[in-house]
C-alpha positions in Angstrom: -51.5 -25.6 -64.4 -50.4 -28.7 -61.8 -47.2 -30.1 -63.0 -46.6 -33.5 -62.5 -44.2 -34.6 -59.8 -40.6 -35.5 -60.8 -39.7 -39.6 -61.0 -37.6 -38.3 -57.0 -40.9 -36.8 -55.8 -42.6 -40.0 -57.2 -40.1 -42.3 -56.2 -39.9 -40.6 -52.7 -43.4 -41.2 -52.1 -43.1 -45.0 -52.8 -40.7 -45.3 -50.7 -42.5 -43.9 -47.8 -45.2 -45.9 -48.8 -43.0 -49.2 -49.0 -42.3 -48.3 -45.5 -45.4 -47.9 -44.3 -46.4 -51.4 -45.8 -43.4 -53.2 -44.3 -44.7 -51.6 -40.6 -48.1 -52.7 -41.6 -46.7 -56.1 -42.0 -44.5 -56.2 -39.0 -41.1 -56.0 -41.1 -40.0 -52.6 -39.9 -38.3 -53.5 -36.7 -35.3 -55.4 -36.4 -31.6 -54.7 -35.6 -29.2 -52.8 -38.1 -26.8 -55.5 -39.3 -23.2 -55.5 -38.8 -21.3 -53.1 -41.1 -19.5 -56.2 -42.5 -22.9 -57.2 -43.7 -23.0 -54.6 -46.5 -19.9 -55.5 -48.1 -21.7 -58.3 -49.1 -21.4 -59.7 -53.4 -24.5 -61.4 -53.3 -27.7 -59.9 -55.0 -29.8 -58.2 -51.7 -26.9 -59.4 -49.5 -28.7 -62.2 -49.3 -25.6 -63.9 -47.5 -25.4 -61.4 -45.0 -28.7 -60.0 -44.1 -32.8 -61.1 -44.3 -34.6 -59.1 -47.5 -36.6 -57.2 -45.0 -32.9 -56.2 -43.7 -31.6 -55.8 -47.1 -34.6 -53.8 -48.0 -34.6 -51.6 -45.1 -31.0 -50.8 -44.7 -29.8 -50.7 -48.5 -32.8 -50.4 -51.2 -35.0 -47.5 -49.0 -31.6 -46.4 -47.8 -29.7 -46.0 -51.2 -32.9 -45.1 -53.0 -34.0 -42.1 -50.6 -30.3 -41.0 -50.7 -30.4 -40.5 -54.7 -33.9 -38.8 -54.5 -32.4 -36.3 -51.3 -29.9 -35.4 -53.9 -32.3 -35.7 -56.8 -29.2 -37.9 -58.6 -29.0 -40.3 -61.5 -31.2 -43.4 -60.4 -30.3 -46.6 -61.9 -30.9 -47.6 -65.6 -33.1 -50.4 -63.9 -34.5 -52.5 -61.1 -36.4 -55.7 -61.1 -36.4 -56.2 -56.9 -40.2 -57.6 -57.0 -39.4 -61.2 -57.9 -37.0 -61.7 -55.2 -39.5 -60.0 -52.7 -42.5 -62.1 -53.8 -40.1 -65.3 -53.7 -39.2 -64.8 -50.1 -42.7 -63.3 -48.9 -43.9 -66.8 -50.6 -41.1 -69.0 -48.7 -41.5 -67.4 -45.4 -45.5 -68.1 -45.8 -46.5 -64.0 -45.7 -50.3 -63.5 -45.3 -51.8 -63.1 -48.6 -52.9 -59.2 -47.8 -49.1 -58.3 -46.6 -48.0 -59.8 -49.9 -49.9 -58.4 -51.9 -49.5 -54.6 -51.2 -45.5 -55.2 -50.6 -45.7 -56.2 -54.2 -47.8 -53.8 -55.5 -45.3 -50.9 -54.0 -42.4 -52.6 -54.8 -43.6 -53.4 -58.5 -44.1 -49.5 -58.6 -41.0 -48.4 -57.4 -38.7 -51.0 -60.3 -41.6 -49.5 -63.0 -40.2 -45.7 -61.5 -36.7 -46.9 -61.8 -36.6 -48.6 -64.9 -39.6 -46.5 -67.2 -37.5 -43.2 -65.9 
């Protein structure tokens, strides 16, 4: 009998797939910020870094690190809004917003449901 994938295994695969989507939509490749950057108070750093930045460097990066270590994951996350609000502002085609917040609306339902 098939059992079903842990919320890491799950989660992992997201991730991978939020990458994927962010290549897709040519918001893979840019420069790591400055390490100053991550000290950062705001919500997604938004004074330091771009989201694509923020979600590259710190949510993939934070989130694969806890399902490497299959730790604790957060008692919620609600990143999709601020995604969809900036894809929106910056004008994002309609087909690169829509997947982005499709994954990302499935990794905060991993997150917070687990």
């Amino acid at each position: 009998m098939p059992t079903e994938p842990s919320v890491h295994d799950a989660l992992g695969a997201a991730l991978r797939e939020l990458e994927a989507t962010m290549k897709a939509a040519n918001m893979w490749r840019m420069d790591k910020p400055e390490a100053a950057a991550f000290n950062s108070r705001q919500p997604f750093c938004i004074d330091t870094m771009s989201l694509p930045q923020w979600l590259r460097f710190v949510f993939i990066a934070r989130l694969d690190a806890l399902v490497e270590q299959r730790a604790p994951l957060p008692a919620s996350c609600d990143v999709a809004p601020a995604v969809d609000a900036y894809l929106i502002q910056e004008g994002a085609r309609a087909q690169d917003r829509m997947l982005l917040q499709k994954v990302i609306e499935d990794i905060d339902r991993l997150i917070t449901e687990n």
